[in-house]
C-alpha positions in Angstrom: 184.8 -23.8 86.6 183.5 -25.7 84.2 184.6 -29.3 82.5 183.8 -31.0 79.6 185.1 -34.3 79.0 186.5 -36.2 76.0 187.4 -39.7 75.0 190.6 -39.8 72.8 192.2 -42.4 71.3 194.7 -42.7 74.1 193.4 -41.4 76.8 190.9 -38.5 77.8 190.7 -34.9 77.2 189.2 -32.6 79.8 188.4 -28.9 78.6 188.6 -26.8 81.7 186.4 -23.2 81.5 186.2 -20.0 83.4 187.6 -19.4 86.5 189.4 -22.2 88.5 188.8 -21.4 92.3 188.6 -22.8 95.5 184.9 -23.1 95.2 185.9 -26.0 92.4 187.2 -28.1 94.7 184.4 -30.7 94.6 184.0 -30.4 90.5 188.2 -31.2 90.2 187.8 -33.7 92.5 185.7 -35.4 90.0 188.2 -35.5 87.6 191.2 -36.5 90.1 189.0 -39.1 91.1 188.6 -40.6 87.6 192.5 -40.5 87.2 192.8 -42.6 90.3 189.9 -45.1 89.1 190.2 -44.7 85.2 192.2 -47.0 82.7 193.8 -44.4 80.6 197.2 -43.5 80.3 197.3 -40.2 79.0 194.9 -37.3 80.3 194.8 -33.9 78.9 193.7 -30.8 80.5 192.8 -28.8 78.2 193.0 -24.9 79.8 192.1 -23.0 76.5 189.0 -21.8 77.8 190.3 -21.4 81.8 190.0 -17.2 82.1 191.8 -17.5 86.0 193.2 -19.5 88.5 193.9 -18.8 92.4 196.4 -20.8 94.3 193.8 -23.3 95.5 193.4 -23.8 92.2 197.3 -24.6 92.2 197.2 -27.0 94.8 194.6 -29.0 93.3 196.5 -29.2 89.8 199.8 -30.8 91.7 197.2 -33.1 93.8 196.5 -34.3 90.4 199.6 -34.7 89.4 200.8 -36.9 92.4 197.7 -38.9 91.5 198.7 -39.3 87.6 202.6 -40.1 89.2 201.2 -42.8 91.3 198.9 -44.2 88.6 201.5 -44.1 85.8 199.6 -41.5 83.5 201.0 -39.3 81.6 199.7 -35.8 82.8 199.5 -32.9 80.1 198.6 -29.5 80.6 197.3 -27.9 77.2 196.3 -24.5 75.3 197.1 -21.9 78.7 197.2 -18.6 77.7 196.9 -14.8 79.0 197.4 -14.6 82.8 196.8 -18.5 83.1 199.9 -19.2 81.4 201.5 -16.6 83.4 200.5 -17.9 86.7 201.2 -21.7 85.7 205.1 -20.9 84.3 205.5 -18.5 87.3 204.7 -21.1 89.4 207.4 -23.3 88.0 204.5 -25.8 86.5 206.2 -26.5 83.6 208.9 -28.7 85.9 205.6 -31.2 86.8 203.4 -31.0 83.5 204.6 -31.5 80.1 202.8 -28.2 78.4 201.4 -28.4 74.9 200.3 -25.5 72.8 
């Protein structure tokens, strides 16, 4: 996995690529960690450009969203498609994130 990230007007924008594994447990902890420390109140993860996700990958996505919860930001998942998407409303993600297209 790769992230790229973005300021916004109103929060941040993080542009997740490739594959979202267990071995990017370390790289989505830097993002968690800048919910937890950060001053924004909206943060968008932006998934157009995610190609797969495992269910490590699943964990760490509602570990993030306990963290947004507790910090009072609003959470957005954005742009899933294919077998991301699949996975994601499968996995009943669309009753913790708001999704945007």
């Amino acid at each position: 996995m790769n992230y790229k990230m973005t300021n916004l007007k109103n929060g941040k924008e993080v542009l997740i690529s490739g594959s979202f594994t267990f071995r990017d447990h370390d790289t989505f902890f830097e993002i968690v960690s800048m919910i937890k420390t950060g001053y924004e109140k909206r943060v968008v993860l932006n998934m157009s450009e995610c190609e797969f996700l495992d269910s490590a990958a699943l964990g760490m996505l509602v570990i993030a969203h306990d963290e947004a919860v507790a910090k009072k930001v609003n959470l957005v998942i954005k742009g899933v498609q294919g077998k991301v998407k699949d996975v994601l409303y499968a996995a009943r993600f669309d009753t913790l994130y708001e999704f945007e297209d």
